[in-house]
N, CA, C and O atoms as a Maestro MAE file, in Angstrom:
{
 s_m_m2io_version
 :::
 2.0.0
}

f_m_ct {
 s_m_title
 :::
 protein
 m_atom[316] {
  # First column is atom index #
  i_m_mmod_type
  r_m_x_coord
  r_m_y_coord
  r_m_z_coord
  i_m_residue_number
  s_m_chain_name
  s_m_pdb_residue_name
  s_m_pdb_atom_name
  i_m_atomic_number
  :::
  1 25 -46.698 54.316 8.149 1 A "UNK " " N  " 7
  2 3 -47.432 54.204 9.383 1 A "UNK " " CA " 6
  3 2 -46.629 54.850 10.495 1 A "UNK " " C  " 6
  4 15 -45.471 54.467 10.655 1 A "UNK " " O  " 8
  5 25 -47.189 55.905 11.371 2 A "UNK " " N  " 7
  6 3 -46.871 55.817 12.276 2 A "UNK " " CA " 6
  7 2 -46.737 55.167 13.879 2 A "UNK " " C  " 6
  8 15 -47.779 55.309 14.519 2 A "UNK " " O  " 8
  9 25 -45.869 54.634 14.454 3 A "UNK " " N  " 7
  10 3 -46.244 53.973 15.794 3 A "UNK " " CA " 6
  11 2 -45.188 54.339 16.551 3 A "UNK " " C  " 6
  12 15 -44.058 53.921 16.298 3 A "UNK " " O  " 8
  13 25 -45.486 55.290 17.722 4 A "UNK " " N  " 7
  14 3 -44.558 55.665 18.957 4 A "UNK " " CA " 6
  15 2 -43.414 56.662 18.360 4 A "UNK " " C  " 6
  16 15 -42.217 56.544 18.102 4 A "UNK " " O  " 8
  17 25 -44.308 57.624 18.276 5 A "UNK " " N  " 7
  18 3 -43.251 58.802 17.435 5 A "UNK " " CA " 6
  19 2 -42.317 58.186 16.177 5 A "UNK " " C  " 6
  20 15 -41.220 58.694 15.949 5 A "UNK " " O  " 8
  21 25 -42.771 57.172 15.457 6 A "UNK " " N  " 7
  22 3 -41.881 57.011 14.385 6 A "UNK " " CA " 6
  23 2 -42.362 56.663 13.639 6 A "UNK " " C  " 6
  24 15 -43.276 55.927 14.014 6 A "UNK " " O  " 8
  25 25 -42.272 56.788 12.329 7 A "UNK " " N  " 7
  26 3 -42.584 56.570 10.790 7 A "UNK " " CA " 6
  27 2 -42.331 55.182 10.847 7 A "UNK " " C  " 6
  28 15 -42.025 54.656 11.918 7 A "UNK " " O  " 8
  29 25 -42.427 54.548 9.814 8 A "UNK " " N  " 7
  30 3 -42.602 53.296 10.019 8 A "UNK " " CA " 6
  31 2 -42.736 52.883 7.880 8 A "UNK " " C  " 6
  32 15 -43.823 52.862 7.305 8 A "UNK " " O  " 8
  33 25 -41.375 52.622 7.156 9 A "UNK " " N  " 7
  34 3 -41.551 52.126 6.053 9 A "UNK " " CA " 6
  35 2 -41.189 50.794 5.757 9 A "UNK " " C  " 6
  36 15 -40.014 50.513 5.997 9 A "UNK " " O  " 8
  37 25 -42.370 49.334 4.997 10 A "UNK " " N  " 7
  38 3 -41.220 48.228 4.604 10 A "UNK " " CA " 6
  39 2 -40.989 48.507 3.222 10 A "UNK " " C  " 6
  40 15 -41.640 49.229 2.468 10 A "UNK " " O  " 8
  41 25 -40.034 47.872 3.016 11 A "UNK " " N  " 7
  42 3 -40.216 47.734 1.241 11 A "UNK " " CA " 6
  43 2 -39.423 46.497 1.141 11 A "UNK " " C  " 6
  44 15 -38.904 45.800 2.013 11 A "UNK " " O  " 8
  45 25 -39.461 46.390 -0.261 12 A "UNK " " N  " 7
  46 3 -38.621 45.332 -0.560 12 A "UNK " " CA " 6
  47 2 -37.557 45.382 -1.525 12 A "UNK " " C  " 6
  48 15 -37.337 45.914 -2.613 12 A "UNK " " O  " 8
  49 25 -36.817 44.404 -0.470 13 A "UNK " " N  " 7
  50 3 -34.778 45.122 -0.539 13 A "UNK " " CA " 6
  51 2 -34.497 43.401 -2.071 13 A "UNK " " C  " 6
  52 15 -33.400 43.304 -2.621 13 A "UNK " " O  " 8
  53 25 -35.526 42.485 -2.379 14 A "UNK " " N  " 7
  54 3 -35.419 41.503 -2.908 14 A "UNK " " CA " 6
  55 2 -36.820 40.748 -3.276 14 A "UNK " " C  " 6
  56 15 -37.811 41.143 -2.662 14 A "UNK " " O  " 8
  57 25 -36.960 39.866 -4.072 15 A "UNK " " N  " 7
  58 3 -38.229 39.361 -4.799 15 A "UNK " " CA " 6
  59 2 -38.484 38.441 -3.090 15 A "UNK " " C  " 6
  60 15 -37.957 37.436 -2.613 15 A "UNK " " O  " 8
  61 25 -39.502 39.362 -2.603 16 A "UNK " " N  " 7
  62 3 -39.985 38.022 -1.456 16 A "UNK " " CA " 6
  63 2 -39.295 38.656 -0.402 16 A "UNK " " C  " 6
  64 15 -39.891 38.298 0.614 16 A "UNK " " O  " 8
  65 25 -38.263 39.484 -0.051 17 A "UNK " " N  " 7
  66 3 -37.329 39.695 1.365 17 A "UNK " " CA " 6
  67 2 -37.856 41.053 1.368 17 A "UNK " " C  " 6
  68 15 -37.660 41.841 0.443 17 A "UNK " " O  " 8
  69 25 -38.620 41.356 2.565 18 A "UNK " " N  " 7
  70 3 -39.006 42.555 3.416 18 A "UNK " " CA " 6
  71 2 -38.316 42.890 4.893 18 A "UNK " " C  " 6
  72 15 -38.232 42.227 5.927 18 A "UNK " " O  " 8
  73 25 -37.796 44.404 4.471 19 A "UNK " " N  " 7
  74 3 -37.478 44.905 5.533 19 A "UNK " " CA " 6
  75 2 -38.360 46.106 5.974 19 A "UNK " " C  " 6
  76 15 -39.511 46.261 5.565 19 A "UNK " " O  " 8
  77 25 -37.633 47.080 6.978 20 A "UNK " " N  " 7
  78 3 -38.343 48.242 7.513 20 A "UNK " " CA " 6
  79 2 -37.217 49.073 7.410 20 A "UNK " " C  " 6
  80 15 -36.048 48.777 7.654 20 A "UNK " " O  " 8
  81 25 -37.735 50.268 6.981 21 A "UNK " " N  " 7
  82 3 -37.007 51.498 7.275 21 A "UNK " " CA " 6
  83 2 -37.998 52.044 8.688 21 A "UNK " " C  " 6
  84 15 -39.208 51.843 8.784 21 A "UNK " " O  " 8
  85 25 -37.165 52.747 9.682 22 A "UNK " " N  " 7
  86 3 -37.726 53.372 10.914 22 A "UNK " " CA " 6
  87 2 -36.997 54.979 10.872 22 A "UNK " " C  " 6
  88 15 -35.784 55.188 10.892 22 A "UNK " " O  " 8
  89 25 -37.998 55.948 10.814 23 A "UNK " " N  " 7
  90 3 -37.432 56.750 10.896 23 A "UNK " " CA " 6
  91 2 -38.244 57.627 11.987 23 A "UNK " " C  " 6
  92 15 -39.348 57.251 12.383 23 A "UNK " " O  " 8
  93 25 -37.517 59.052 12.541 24 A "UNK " " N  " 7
  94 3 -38.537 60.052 13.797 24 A "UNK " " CA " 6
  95 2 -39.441 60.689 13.090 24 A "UNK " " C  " 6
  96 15 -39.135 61.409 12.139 24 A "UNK " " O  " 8
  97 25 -40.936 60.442 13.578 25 A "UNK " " N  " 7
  98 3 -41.704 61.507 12.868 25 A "UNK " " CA " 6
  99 2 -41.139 63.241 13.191 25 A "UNK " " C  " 6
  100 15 -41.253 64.330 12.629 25 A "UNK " " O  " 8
  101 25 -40.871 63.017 13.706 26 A "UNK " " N  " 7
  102 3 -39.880 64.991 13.877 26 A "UNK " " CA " 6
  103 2 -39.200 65.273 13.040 26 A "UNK " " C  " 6
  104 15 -38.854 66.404 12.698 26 A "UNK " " O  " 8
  105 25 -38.790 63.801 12.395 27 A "UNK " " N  " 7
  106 3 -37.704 64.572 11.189 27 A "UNK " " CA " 6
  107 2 -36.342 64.386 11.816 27 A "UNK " " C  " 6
  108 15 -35.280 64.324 11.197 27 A "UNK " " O  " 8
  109 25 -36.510 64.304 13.148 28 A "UNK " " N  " 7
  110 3 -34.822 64.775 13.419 28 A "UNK " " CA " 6
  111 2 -34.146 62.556 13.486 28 A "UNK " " C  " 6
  112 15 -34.775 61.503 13.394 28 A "UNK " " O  " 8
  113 25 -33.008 62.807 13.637 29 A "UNK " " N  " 7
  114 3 -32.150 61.788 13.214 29 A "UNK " " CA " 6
  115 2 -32.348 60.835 14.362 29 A "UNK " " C  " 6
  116 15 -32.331 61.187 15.541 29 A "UNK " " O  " 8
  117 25 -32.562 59.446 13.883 30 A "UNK " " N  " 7
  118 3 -32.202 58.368 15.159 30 A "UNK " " CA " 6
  119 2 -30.780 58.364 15.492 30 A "UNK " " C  " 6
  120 15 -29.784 58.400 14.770 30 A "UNK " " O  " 8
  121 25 -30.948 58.302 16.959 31 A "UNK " " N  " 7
  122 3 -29.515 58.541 17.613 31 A "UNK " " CA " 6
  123 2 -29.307 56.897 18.501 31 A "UNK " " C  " 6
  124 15 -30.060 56.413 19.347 31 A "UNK " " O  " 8
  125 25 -27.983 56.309 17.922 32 A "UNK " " N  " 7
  126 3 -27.589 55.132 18.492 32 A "UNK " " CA " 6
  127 2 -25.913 55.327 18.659 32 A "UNK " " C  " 6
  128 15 -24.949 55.873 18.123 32 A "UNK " " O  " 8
  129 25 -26.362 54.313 20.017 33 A "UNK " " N  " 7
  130 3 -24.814 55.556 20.986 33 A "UNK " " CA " 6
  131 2 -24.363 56.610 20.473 33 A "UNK " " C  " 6
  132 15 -23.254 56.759 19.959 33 A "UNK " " O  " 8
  133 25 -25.355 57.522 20.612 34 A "UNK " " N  " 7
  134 3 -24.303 58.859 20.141 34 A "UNK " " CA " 6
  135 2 -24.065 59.085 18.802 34 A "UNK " " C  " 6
  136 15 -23.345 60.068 18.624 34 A "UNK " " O  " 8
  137 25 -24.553 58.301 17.415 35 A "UNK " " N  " 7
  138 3 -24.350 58.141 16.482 35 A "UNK " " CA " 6
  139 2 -25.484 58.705 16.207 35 A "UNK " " C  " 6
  140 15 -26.324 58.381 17.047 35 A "UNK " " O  " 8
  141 25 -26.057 59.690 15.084 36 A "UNK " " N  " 7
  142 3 -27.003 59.957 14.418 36 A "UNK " " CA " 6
  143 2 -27.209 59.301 12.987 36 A "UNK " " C  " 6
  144 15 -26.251 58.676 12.533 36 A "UNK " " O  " 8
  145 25 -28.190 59.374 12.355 37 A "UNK " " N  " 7
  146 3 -28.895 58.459 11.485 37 A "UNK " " CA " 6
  147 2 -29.764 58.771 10.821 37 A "UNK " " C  " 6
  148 15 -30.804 58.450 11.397 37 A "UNK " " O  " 8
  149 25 -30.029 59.397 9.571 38 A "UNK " " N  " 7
  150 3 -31.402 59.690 9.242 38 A "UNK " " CA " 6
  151 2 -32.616 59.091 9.156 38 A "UNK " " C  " 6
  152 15 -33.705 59.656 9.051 38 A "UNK " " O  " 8
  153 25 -32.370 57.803 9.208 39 A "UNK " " N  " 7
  154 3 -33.063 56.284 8.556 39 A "UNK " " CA " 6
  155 2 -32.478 55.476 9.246 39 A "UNK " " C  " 6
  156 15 -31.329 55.674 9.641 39 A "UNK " " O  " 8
  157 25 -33.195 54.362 9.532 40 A "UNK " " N  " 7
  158 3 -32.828 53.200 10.517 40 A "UNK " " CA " 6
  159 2 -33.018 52.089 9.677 40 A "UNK " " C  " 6
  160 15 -34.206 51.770 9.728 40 A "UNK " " O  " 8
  161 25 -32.275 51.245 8.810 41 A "UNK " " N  " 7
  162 3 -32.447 50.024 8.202 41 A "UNK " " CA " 6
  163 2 -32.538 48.834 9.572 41 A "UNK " " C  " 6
  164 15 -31.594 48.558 10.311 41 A "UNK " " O  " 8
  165 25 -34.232 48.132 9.664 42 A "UNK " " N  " 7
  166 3 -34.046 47.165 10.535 42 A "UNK " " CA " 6
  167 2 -34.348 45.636 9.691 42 A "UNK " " C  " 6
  168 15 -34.263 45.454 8.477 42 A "UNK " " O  " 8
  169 25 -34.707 44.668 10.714 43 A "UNK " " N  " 7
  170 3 -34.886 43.838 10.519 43 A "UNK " " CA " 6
  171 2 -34.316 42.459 9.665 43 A "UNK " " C  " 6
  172 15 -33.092 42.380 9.565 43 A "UNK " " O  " 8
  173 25 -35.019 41.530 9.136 44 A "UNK " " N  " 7
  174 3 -33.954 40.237 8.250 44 A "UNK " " CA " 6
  175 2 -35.266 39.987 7.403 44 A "UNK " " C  " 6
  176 15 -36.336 40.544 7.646 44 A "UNK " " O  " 8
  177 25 -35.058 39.096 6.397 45 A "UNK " " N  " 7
  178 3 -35.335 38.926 5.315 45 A "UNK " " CA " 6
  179 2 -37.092 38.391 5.543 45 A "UNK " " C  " 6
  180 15 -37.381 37.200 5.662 45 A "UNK " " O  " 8
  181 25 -38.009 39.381 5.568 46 A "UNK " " N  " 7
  182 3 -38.803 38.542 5.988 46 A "UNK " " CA " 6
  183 2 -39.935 38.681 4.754 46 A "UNK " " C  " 6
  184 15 -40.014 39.656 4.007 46 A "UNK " " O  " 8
  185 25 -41.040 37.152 4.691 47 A "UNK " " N  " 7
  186 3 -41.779 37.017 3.899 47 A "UNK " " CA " 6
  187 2 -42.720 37.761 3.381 47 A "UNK " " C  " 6
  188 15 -42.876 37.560 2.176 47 A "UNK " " O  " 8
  189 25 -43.365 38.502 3.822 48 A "UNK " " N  " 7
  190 3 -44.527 40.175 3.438 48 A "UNK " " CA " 6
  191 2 -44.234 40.887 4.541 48 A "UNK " " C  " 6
  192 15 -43.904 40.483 5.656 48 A "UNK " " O  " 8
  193 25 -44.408 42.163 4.069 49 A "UNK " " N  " 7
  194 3 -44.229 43.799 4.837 49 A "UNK " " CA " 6
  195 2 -44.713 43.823 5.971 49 A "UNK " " C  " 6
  196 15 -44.274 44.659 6.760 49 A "UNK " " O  " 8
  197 25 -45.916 42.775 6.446 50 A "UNK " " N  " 7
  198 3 -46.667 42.655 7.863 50 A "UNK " " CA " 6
  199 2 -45.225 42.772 8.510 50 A "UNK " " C  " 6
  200 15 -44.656 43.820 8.816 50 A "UNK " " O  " 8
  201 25 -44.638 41.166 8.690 51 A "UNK " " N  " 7
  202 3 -44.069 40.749 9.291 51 A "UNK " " CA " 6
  203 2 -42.853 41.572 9.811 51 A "UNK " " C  " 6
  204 15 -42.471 41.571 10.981 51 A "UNK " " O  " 8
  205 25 -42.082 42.547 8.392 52 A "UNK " " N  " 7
  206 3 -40.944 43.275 8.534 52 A "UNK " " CA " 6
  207 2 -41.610 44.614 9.379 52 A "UNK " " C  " 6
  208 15 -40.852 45.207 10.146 52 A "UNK " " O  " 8
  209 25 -43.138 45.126 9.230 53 A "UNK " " N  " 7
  210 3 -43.406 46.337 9.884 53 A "UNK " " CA " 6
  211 2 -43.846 45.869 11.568 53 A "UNK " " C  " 6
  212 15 -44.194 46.829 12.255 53 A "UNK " " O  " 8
  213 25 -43.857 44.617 12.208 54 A "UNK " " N  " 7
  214 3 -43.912 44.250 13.632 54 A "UNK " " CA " 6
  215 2 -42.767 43.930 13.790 54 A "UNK " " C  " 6
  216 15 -42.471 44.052 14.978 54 A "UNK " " O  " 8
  217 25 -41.769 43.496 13.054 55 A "UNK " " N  " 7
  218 3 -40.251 43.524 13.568 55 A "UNK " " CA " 6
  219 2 -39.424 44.759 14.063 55 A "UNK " " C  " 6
  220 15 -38.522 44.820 14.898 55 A "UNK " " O  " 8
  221 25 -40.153 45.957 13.103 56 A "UNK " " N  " 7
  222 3 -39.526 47.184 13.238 56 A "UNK " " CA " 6
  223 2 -40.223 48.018 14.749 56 A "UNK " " C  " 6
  224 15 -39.689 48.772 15.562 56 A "UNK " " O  " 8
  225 25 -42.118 47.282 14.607 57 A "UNK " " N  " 7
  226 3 -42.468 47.545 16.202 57 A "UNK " " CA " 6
  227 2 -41.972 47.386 17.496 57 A "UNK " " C  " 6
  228 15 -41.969 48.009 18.558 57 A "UNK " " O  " 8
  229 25 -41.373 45.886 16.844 58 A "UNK " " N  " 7
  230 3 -40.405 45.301 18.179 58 A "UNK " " CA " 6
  231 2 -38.953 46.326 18.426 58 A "UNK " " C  " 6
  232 15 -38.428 46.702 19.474 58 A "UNK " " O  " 8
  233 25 -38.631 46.544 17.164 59 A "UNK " " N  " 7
  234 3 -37.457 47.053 17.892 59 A "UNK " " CA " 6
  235 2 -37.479 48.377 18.652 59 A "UNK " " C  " 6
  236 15 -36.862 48.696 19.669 59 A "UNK " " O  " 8
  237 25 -38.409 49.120 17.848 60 A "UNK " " N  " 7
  238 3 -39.147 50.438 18.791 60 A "UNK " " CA " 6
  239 2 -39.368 50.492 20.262 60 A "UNK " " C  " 6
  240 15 -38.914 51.351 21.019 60 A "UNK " " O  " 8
  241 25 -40.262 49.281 20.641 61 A "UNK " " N  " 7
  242 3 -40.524 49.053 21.740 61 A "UNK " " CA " 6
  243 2 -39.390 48.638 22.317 61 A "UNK " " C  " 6
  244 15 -39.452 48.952 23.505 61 A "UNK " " O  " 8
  245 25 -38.444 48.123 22.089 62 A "UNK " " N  " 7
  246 3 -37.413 48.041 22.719 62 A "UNK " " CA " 6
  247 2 -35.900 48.857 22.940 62 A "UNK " " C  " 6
  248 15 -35.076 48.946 23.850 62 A "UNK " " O  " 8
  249 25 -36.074 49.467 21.350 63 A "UNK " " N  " 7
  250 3 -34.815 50.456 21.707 63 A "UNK " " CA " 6
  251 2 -35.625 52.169 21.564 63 A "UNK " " C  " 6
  252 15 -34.894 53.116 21.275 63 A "UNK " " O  " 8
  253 25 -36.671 52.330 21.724 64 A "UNK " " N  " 7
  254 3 -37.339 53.535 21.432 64 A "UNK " " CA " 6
  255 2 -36.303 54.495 21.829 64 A "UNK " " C  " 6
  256 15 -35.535 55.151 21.125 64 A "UNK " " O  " 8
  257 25 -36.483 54.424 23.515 65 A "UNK " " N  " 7
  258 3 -35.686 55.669 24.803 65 A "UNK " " CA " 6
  259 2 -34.461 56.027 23.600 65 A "UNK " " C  " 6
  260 15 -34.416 57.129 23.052 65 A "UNK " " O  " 8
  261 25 -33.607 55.046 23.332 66 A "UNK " " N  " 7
  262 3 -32.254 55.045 22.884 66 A "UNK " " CA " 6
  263 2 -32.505 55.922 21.432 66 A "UNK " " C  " 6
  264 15 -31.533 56.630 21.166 66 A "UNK " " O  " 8
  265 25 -33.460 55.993 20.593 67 A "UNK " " N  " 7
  266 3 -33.377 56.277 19.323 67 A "UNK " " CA " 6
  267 2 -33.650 57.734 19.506 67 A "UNK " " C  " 6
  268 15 -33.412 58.357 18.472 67 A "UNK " " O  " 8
  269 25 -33.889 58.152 20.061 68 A "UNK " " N  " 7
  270 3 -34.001 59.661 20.742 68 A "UNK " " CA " 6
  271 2 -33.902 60.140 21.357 68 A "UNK " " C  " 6
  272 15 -34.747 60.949 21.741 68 A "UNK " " O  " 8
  273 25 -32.622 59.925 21.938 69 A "UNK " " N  " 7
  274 3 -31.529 60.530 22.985 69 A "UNK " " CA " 6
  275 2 -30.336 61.473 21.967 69 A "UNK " " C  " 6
  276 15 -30.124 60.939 20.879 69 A "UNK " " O  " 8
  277 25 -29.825 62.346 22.141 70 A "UNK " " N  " 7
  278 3 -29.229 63.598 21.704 70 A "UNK " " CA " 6
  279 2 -28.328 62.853 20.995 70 A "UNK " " C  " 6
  280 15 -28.093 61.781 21.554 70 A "UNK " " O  " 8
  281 25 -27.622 63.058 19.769 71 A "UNK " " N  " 7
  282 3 -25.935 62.822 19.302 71 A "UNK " " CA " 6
  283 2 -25.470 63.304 20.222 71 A "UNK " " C  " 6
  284 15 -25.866 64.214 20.950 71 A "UNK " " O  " 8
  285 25 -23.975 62.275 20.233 72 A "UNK " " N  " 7
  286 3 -23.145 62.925 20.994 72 A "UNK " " CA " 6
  287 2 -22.657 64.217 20.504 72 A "UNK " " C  " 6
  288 15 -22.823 64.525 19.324 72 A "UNK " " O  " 8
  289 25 -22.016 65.060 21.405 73 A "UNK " " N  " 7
  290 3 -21.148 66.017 20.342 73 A "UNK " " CA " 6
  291 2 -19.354 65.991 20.620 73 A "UNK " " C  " 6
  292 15 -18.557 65.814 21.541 73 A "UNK " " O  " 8
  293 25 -19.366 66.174 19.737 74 A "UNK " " N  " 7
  294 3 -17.836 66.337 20.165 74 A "UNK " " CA " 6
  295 2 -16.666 66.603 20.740 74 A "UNK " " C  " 6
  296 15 -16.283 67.773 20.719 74 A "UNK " " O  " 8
  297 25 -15.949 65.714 21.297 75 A "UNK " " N  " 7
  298 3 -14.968 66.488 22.223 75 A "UNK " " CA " 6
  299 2 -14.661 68.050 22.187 75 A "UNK " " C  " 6
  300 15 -14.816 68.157 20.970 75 A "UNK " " O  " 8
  301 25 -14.439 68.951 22.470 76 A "UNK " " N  " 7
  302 3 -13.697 70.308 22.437 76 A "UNK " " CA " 6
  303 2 -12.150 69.693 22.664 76 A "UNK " " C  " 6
  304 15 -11.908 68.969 23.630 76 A "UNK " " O  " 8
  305 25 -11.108 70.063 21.653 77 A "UNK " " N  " 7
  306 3 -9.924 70.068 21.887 77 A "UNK " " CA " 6
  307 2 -9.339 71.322 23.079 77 A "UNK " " C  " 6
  308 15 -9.574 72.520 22.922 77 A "UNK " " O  " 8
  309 25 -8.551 70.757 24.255 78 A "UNK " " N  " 7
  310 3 -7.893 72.338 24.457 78 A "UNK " " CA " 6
  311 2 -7.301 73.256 23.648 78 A "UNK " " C  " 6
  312 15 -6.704 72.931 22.621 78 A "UNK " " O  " 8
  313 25 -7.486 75.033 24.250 79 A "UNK " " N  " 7
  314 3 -6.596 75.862 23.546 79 A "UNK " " CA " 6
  315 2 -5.518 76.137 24.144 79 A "UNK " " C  " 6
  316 15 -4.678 76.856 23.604 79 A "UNK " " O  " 8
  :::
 }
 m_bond[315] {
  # First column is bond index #
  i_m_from
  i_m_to
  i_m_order
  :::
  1 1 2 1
  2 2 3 1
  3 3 4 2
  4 3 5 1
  5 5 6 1
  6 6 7 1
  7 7 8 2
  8 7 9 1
  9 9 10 1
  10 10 11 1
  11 11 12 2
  12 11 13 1
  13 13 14 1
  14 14 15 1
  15 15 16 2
  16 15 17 1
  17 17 18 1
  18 18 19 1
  19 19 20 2
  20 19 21 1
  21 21 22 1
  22 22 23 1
  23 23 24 2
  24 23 25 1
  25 25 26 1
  26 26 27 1
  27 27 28 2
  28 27 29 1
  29 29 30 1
  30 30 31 1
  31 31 32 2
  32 31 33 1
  33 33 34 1
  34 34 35 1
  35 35 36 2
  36 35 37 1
  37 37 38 1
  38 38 39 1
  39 39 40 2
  40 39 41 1
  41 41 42 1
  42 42 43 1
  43 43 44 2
  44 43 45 1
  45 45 46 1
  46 46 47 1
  47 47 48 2
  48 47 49 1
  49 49 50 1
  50 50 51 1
  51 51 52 2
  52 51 53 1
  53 53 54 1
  54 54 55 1
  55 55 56 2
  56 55 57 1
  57 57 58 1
  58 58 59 1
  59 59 60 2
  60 59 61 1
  61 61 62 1
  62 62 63 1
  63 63 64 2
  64 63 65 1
  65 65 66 1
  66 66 67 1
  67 67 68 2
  68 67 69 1
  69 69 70 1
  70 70 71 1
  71 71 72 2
  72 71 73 1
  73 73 74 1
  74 74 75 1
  75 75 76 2
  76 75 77 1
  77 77 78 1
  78 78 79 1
  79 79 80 2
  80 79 81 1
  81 81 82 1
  82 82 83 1
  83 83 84 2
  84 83 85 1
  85 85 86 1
  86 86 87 1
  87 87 88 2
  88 87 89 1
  89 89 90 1
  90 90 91 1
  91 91 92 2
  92 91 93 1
  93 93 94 1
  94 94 95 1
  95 95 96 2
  96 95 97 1
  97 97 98 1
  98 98 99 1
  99 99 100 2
  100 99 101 1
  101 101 102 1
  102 102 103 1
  103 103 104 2
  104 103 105 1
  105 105 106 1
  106 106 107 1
  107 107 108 2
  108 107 109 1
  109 109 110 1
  110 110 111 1
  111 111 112 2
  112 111 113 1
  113 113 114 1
  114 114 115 1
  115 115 116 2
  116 115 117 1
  117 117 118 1
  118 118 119 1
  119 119 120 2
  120 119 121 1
  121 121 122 1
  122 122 123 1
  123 123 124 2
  124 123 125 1
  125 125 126 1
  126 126 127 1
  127 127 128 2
  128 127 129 1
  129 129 130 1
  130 130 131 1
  131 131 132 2
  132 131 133 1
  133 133 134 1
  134 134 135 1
  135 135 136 2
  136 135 137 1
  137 137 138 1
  138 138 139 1
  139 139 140 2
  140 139 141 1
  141 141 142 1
  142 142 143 1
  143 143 144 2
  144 143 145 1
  145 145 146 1
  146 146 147 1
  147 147 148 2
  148 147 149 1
  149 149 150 1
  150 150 151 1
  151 151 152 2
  152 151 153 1
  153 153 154 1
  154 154 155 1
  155 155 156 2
  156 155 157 1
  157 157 158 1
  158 158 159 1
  159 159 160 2
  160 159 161 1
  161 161 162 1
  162 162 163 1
  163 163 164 2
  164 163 165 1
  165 165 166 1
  166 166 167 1
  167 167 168 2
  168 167 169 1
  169 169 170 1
  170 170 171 1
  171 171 172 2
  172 171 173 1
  173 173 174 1
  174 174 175 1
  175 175 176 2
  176 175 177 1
  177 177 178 1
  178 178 179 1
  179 179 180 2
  180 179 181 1
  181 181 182 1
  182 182 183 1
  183 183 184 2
  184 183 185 1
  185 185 186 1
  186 186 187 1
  187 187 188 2
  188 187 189 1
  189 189 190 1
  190 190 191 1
  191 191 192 2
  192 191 193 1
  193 193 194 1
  194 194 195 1
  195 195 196 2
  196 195 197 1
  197 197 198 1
  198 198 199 1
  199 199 200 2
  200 199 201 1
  201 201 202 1
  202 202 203 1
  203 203 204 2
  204 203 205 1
  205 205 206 1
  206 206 207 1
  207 207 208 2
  208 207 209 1
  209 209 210 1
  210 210 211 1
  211 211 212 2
  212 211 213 1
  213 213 214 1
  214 214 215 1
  215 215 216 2
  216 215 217 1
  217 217 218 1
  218 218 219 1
  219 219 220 2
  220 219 221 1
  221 221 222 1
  222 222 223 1
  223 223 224 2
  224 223 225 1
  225 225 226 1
  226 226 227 1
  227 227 228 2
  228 227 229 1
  229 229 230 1
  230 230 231 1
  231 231 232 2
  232 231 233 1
  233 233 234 1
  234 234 235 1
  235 235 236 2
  236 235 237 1
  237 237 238 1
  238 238 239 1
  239 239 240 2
  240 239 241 1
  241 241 242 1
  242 242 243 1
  243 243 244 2
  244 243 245 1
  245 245 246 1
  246 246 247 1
  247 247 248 2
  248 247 249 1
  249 249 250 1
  250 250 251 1
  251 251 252 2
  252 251 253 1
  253 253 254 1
  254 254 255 1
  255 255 256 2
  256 255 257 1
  257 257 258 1
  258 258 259 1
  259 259 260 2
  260 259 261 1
  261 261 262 1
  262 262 263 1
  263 263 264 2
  264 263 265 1
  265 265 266 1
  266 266 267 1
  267 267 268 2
  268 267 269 1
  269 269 270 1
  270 270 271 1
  271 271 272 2
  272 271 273 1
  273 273 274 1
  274 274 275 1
  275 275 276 2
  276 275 277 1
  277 277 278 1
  278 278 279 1
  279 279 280 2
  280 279 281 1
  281 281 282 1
  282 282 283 1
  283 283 284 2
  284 283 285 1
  285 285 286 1
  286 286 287 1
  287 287 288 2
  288 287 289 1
  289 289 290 1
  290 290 291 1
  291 291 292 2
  292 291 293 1
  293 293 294 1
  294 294 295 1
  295 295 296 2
  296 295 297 1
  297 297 298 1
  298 298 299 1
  299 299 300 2
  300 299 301 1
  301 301 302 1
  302 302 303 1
  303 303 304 2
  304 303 305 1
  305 305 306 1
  306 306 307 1
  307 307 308 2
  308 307 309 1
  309 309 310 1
  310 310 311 1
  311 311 312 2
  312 311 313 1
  313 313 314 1
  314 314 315 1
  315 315 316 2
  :::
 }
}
């Protein structure tokens, strides 16, 4: 599913425990502080995929701005 520029997968990580994978529909990497990411493992152990795919809404809606903001890049050493 998509919701708010992002893919949106649950599956299940255990018999009964659903999570979400969140990833950019662009393809390009979630960025947290500066950290890139291809895949975003969210959420906690929850009872069916509903529940783990509105957990992963929530976190969208809340860290969206942040998940697609640039990697940092790297210092330049002086020459």
């Amino acid at each position: 599913m998509i919701y708010g520029g992002f893919e949106i997968q649950s599956f299940e990580a255990g018999r009964g425990l659903w999570h979400a994978r969140i990833q950019r529909a662009d393809q390009e990497p979630v960025v947290i502080d500066g950290m890139a990411f291809p895949t975003l493992e969210v959420g906690f152990a929850w009872s069916d995929p509903e529940a783990a795919i509105a957990d992963a809404k929530a976190h969208i809606d809340r860290f969206g701005p942040r998940f697609t903001a640039s990697p940092a890049r790297p210092a330049e050493s002086p020459t």
